[in-house]
C-alpha positions, 0 to 999 in steps of 0.5 A, a space after each residue: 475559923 482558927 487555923 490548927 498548930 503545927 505539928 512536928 516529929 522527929 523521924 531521924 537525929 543526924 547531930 552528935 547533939 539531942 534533938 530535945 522537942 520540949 521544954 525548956 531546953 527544946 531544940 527543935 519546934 514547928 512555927 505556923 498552922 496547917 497552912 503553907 506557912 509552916 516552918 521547922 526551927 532548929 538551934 544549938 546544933 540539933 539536926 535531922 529529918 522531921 515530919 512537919 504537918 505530916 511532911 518530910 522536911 531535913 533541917 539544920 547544917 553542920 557548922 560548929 560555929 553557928 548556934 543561933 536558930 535556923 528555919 526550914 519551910 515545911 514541904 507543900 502538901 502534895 509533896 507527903 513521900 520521903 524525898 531522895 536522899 542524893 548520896 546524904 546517907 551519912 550526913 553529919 554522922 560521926 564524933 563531932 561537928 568539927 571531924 565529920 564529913 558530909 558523907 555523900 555514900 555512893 555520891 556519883 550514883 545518888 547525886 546524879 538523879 537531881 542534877 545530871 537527869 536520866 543519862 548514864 552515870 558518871 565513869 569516874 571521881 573526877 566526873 563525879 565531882 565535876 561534869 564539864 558542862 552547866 548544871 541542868 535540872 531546876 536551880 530553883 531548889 537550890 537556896 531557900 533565902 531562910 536565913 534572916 538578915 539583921 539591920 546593919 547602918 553606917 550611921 548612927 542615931 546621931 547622924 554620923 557614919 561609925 565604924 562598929 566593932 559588930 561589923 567585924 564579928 558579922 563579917 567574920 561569923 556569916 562571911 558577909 553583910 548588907 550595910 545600910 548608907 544613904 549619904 546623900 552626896 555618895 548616892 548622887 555620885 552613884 546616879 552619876 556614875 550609873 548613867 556614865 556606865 550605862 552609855 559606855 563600855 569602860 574597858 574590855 568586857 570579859 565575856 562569860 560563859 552565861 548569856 546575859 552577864 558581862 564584867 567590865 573592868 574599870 579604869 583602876 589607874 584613873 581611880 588611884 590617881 587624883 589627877 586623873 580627871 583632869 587628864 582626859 575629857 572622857 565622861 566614863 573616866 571622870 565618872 571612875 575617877 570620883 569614885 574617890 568620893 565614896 568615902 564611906 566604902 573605904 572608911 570600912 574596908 580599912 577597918 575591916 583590912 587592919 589586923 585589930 581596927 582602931 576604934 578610939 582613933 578612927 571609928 568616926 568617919 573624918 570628912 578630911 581624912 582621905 580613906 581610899 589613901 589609908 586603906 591603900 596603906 593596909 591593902 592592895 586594891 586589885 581592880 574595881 568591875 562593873 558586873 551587869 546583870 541584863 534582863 534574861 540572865 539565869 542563876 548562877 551555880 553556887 560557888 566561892 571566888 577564891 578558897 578559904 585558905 587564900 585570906 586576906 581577901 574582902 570585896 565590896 559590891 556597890 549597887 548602882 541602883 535598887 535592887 528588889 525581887 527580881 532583879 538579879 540580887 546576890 544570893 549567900 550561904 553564910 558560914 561556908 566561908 569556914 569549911 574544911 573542903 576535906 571534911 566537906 566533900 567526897 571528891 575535893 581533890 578533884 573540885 579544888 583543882 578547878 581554882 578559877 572562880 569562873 568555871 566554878 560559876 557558869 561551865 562546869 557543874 559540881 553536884 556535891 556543892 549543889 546538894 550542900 547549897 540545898 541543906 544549907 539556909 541561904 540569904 538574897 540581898 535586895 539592897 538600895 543605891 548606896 548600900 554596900 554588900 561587903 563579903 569574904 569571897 571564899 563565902 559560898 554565893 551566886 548570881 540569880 536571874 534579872 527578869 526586869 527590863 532594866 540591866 543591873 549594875 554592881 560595882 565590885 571593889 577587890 581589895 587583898 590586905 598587905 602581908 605585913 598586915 597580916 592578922 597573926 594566928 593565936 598560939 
């Protein structure tokens, strides 16, 4: 028997734009059956709160610049009551996409249902917008992985690794990407590596306030200087050191770091061109760390590493093995590197004083960061040993749960653009 279409209605407009449901010029629509399956789809600005199958969904999230259509899963079948609102009364009400505000009405009181449990209400703005202790309640509803990645690789159909001009135009629209690398030569200097650290502790461990997570700065003066692996016998450090073999890592964080990349000249990769010297001569590479991820770990709150207003900054994480379902991948918002904080939250004041990334992560609970997340289409990364998840920092993301046996390995290469290579803004 032929399972019957979804059905969808339109029970509130929260868009400046119309929310047409059909024809040609339709921005809304349902994907699916009856089933568990079904999925909301809006596009071109349009968004609100359906009834799809009969159950209340919200859909779409304020972002001018990202027109391309969004998916939302339609709510289980024993979920048919209208959802809590959580303070967003005044969602993406106002003039324009570009003014408005995610207006959180009473957001202390109406937030605080989901995210601080039945206790008493928060006595001030401050502890409205940051409660000094983890976030309770269940993380798991916060991200939906609904944002579809597109396929990007380093090498092209003929077998060389090319820079992209696409890179540059995905980075700065999502604020980040997995970018395929299967260089047989960079994935077994990777192995290599991957045994080195998992026998020994390189540096200090920063100790985190989240069980199961640790972050090892590596050696940077060992990776900078050539010669440093024949300086010292210790297996760790000749391990860092031939890190300076991932050529293809550098080849894309100096073009990524130059203020206009130079694809007649260098968008080819050259097997006799150093590239962690050239990005070196555009940027500052400020540390390399292994950030582990052991068997028990729990989600991270979502958070940014460093504002939106500090730019210049890129990182590059680099799998020391696969990652699959399970096994602790990053989880992205893309597009939150583009918000105006003031336009975003109620209290920024109050959450932008806390600048360190980690509270942000692990101490401290922010709920009106939490009931944007939940809006907001997010993207898990299940990446392979050699890829490279490059992001913008200030790009919303977490940490999620490793439930396999084995810990997972990520090295992180921060990388800051000199100010004399700075990208000027446009008259």
């Amino acid at each position: 028997m032929q399972a019957t279409a979804c059905t969808i209605t339109l029970i509130q407009q929260r868009s400046s734009v119309t929310c047409v449901p059909d024809g040609l010029n339709a921005t809304f629509g349902c994907i699916g059956d009856t089933s568990s399956s079904a999925r909301v789809w809006v596009a071109h600005g349009c968004r609100g709160r359906f009834l799809c199958n009969g159950v209340h969904t919200p859909c779409g999230y304020v972002h001018s610049g990202l027109q391309q259509r969004q998916t939302c899963t339609c709510g289980t079948a024993a979920n048919t009551s209208a959802p809590a609102e959580h303070g967003r009364a005044g969602w993406v009400s106002g003039p324009s996409d570009r003014s408005r505000r995610v207006g959180h009405v009473a957001s202390a009181l109406a937030i605080k249902a989901w995210t601080v449990g039945a206790g008493r209400p928060p006595q001030s703005a401050r502890e409205a917008a940051v409660l000094d202790r983890p976030c309770s309640g269940d993380l798991t509803t916060i991200g939906n992985n609904a944002h579809v990645q597109p396929a990007l690789t380093l090498v092209s159909g003929d077998g060389v690794r090319r820079f992209s001009p696409m890179f540059s135009v995905f980075l700065h629209g999502h604020g980040f990407m997995l970018l395929e690398n299967r260089e047989p030569a960079e994935v077994a200097l990777l192995q290599a590596v991957h045994a080195s650290l998992s026998a020994t502790v390189l540096i200090s461990s920063e100790k985190l306030h989240q069980p199961h997570r640790s972050k090892h700065l590596l050696p940077l003066d060992t990776l900078l200087t050539s010669s440093s692996s024949n300086a010292t016998d210790d297996a760790a450090r000749q391990a860092v050191s031939s890190l300076r073999g991932l050529q293809s890592l550098f080849f894309v964080a100096f073009h990524l770091l130059l203020p206009t990349p130079d694809y007649d000249a260098h968008g080819q990769l050259d097997s006799k061109t150093d590239y962690l010297q050239k990005v070196l001569e555009v940027a500052t590479l400020y540390g390399v760390m292994d950030n582990l991820n052991r068997p028990g770990s729990t989600f991270q709150n979502p958070h940014w590493d460093y504002p939106n207003w500090d730019s210049g900054w890129l990182v590059i994480d680099v799998p020391l093995s696969d990652v699959r379902p399970g096994g602790g991948p990053i989880e992205i918002w893309p597009g939150t590197q583009h918000l105006r904080y003031d336009q975003t939250f109620v209290h920024s004041q109050q959450i932008l004083r806390i600048r360190e990334a980690e509270p942000r992560q692990y101490s401290k609970c922010f709920p009106e960061i939490l009931s944007i997340a939940q809006l907001w289409p997010s993207a898990l990364l299940h990446s392979s040993l050699g890829d490279m998840v490059v992001r913008n920092p200030s790009t919303w993301h977490r940490g999620t749960p490793n439930s396999l046996a084995s810990p997972r390995h990520m090295l992180s290469f921060i990388f800051r653009r000199r100010r004399q290579h700075a990208v000027k803004k446009p008259v």
